[in-house]
N, C-alpha and C positions, 0 to 999 in steps of 0.2 A: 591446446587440449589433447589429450591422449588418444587413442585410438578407442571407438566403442563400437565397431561395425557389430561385436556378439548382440545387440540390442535388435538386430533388426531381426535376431532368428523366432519362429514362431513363440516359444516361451514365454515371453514375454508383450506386455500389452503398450497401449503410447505412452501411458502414462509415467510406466517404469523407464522409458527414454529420456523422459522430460526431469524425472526426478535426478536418475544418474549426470544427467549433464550438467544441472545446475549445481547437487553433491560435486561433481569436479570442477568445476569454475568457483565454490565456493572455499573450498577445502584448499586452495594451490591459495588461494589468499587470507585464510585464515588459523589455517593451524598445519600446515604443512613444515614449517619452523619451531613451531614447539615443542621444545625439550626439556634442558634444562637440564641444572646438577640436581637440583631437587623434583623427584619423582612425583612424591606425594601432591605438591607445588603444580606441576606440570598437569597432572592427570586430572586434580580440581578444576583448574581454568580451562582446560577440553570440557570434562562434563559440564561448566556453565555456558562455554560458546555454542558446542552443543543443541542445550537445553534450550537458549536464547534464541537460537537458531531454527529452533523448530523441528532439529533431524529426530530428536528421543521420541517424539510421538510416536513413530514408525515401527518405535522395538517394544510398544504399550499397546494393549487391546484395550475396546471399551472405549468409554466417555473420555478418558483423558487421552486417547492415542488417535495415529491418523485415522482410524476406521475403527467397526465394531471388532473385526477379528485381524488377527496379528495378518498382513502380506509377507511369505516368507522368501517371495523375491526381490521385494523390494529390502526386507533387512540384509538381504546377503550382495545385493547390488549396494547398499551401504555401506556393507563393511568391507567387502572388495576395493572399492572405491577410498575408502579411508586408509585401510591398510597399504594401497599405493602409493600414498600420499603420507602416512605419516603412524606406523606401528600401535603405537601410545593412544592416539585417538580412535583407531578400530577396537582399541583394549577398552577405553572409556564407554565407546555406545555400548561394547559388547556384553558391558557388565552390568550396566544401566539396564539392556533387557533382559538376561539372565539370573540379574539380583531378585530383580522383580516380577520376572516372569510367573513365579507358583502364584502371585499374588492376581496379575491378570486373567488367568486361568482357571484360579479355584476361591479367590479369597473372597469375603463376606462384600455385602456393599460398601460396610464402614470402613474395612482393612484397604478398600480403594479409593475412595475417599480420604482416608490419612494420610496416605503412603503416595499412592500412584500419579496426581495430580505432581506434587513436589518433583518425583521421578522424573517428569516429564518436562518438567520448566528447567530439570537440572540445579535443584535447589536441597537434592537429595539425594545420597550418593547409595546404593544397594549394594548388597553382598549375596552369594549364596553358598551356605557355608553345607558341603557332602562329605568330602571325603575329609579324611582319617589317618592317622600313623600305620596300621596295620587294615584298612578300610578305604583303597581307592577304588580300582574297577571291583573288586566284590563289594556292593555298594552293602549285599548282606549281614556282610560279616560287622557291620558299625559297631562299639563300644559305647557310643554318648549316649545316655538314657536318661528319661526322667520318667517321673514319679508325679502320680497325681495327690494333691493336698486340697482339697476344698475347691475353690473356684482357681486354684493356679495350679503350673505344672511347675516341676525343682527340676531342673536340668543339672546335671554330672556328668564328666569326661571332655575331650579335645576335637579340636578340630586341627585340620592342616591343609597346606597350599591355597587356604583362601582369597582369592583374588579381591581384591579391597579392603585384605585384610590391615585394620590401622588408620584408613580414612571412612569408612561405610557410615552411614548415619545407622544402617536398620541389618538385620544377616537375617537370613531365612535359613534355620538351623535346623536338620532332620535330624531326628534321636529314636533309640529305641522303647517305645512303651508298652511292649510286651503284649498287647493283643492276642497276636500270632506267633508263631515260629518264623524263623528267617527276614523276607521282606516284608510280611503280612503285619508285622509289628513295629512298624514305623512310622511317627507322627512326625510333621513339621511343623514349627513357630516361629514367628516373627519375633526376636529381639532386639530391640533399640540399644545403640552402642549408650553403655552408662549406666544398663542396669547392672544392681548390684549382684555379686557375684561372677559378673563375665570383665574378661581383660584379655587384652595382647599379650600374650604369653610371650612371644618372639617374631620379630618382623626377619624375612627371609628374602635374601639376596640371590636374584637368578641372572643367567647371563644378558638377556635383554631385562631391563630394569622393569619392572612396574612393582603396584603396591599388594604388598603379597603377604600373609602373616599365618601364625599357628595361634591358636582361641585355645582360651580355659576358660570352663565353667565348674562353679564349685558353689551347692545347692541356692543355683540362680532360678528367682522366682520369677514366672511369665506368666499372666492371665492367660485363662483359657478361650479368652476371645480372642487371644492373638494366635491361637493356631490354625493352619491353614488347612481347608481341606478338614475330612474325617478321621476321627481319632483311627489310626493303624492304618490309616490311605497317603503316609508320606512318600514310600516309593513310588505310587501311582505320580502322584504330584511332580517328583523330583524326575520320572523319566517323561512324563507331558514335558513338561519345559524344556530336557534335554533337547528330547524330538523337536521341537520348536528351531532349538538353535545351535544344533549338531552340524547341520546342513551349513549355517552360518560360519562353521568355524574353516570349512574348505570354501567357501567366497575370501574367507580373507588371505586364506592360503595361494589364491587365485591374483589377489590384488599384491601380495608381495613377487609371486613371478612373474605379473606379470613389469614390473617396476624392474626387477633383476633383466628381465629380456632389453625390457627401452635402453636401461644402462647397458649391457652387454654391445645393442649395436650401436650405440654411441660410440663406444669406445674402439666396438672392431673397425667402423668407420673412418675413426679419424686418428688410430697410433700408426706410426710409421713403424713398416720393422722391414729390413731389409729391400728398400726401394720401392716397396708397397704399402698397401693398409693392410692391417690385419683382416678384413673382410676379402682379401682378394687371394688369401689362401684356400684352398680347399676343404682343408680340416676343421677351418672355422666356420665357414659353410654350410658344412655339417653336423657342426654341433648347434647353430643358429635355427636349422632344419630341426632339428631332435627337441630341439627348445619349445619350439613353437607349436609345433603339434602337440607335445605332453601335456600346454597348457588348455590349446583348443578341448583336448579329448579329457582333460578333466573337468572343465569349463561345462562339455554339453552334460555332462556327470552328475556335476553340483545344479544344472539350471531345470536339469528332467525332474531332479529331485525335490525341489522349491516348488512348480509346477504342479507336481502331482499332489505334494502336501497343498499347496493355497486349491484346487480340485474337491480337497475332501479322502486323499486317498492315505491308507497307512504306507509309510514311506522305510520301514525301519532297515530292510534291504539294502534300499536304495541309496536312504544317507550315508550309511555307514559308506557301501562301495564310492558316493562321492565325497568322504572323509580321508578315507583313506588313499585313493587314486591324486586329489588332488595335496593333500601334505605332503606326500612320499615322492610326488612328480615335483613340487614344488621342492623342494629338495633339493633333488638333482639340478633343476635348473637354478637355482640362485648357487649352488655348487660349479656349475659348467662356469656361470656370471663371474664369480670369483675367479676361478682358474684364469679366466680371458683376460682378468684384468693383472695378473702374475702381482707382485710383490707389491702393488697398491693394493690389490683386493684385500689384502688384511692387515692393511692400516686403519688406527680406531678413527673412527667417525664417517668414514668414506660409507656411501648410501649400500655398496654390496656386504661389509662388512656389517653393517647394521640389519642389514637381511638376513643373513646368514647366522646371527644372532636369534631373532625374531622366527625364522622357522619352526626352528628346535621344539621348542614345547608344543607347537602344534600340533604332531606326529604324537606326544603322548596326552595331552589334559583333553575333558568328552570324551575319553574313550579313548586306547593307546592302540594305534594301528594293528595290532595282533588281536585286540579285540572288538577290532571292527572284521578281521579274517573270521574270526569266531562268528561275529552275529549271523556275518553273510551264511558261511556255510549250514550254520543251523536254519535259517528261512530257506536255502535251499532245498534241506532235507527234511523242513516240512512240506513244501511246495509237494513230497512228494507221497505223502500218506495220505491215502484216500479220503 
């Protein structure tokens, strides 16, 4: 079993002990090998072992999940946990509660009762479809709008980089309905993959693989029971859910370095390089040393942050500092990881390779590190107006 001494630090409670341990005793035997040349393939049979498994409740509030309200350290101790073990499957749970999270959060009884149950058995795969061709972080500036007609809404315009995009059963699709100006006019709806009018425009290829695609809608008709939340209250919706699992995306950030460090001294331990191990150099030493704090110090980061949100407290500061702190550390050290292992490090398949893959978008999707600099410094400088 891997190292979890962070378990014992005040943050967390027994039970979140007890869950992580059994998450890696369960994960090193059950989808820590799952791959595969087919993506779509691979990411299906995680979301059912998953679902079977009992872990999706954890990323669901309410009647269908482990408790009434989402634990957001224990999601982030799960997908730390998974991301160590196995890239693909952190993407699975992560989208699992992301897809469905506005639905947790804000949705009618019925829209949890349809949806949310299946979410949770892993019998239904989620999407959350935001950003945009010209509409990532200014989530403002969206073009997808619909129009209201009798008891449905017409959706018109695209979506882009949506993660499940091409397997989702359901997309939680934010559009502009005009309300307001800016954010103030934004509804979300639940569309079921199949309605007429919406299609996979194009399935998109990134350098760590998963199921990723760009949506067209073209006057696709949605009951207005299936939208979520208040008409013009989709931004609210879309950054609730964020906030939820913003925090979560530096736990997995955490779970890949920390997977980069075990390999890193494995290997300075036992290569020979001129009459020594590479752990009996100095320099490696050092960068072992540099490794390992980056991750502690982004670790207490991400776990103040989980903490204070499961509390009750607005966390919006705080995540972002432990998004940022921990992708950007995470970085460096599966970078350091690489270099220690010289001309294997970026051979395909080798686990530091496949990390160093797998970071990458961390640092931009949730929010792209320069706009987590942004949020900080604006909560700063409100901190400071009377």
């Amino acid at each position: 079993m891997r190292e979890l001494q962070h378990l014992d630090w005040p943050f967390f409670e027994e039970s979140h002990g007890i869950l992580a341990a059994e998450l890696d005793n369960w994960a090193r035997e059950h989808v820590a090998h799952i791959h595969g040349p087919d993506v779509d393939e691979a990411c299906r049979t995680l979301v059912r072992k998953l679902g079977d498994a009992g872990w999706l409740r954890s990323a669901i509030g309410g009647a269908w999940g482990e408790q009434e309200t989402i634990d957001t350290r224990a999601i982030c101790l799960i997908r730390e946990t998974l991301a160590y073990h196995n890239g693909l499957a952190d993407f699975a749970f992560a989208m699992q509660g992301l897809g469905s999270g506005a639905i947790s959060l804000q949705g009618t009884p019925a829209q949890k009762e349809k949806y949310l149950s299946k979410v949770a058995r892993g019998e239904a795969i989620a999407a959350f479809a935001l950003s945009e061709p010209d509409a990532g972080s200014d989530v403002a500036s969206m073009q997808c709008a619909a129009h209201i007609e009798g008891d449905h809404a017409v959706l018109n315009g695209e979506k882009t980089w949506i993660s499940n995009g091409g397997i989702a059963d359901f997309y939680v699709v934010f559009c502009r309905t005009g309300e307001a100006p800016g954010a103030r006019g934004i509804s979300a709806f639940i569309v079921d993959a199949g309605t007429p009018g919406f299609e996979i425009a194009e399935r998109i290829e990134v350098i760590a693989p998963h199921p990723l695609a760009r949506l067209k809608f073209t006057d696709c008709r949605v009951p207005l029971t299936q939208r979520v939340g208040a008409a013009g209250e989709g931004f609210k919706v879309a950054m609730r859910t964020l906030d939820v699992f913003r925090t979560s995306v530096a736990a997995a950030a955490l779970g890949f370095a920390r997977r980069a460090l075990d390999e890193a001294l494995q290997r300075a331990t036992t290569r020979k390089m001129f009459n020594q191990t590479l752990s009996d150099f100095q320099i490696t030493q050092s960068k072992l040393a540099q490794m390992a704090t980056t991750i502690d110090s982004a670790a207490l980061l991400v776990y103040r942050a989980a903490w204070l949100r499961d509390q009750g407290s607005i966390v919006t500061k705080e995540a972002a500092m432990a998004k940022m702190a921990a992708t950007e550390g995470a970085q460096q050290v599966i970078d350091a990881a690489v270099q220690m292992f010289g001309g294997l490090g970026v051979r395909s398949g080798e686990p530091v390779e496949q990390l160093y893959r797998e970071i990458r978008s961390l640092r931009i999707y949730e929010g792209a590190t320069e706009v987590q600099q942004l949020i900080i410094a604006r909560e700063l400088l409100k901190e400071l107006k009377p």
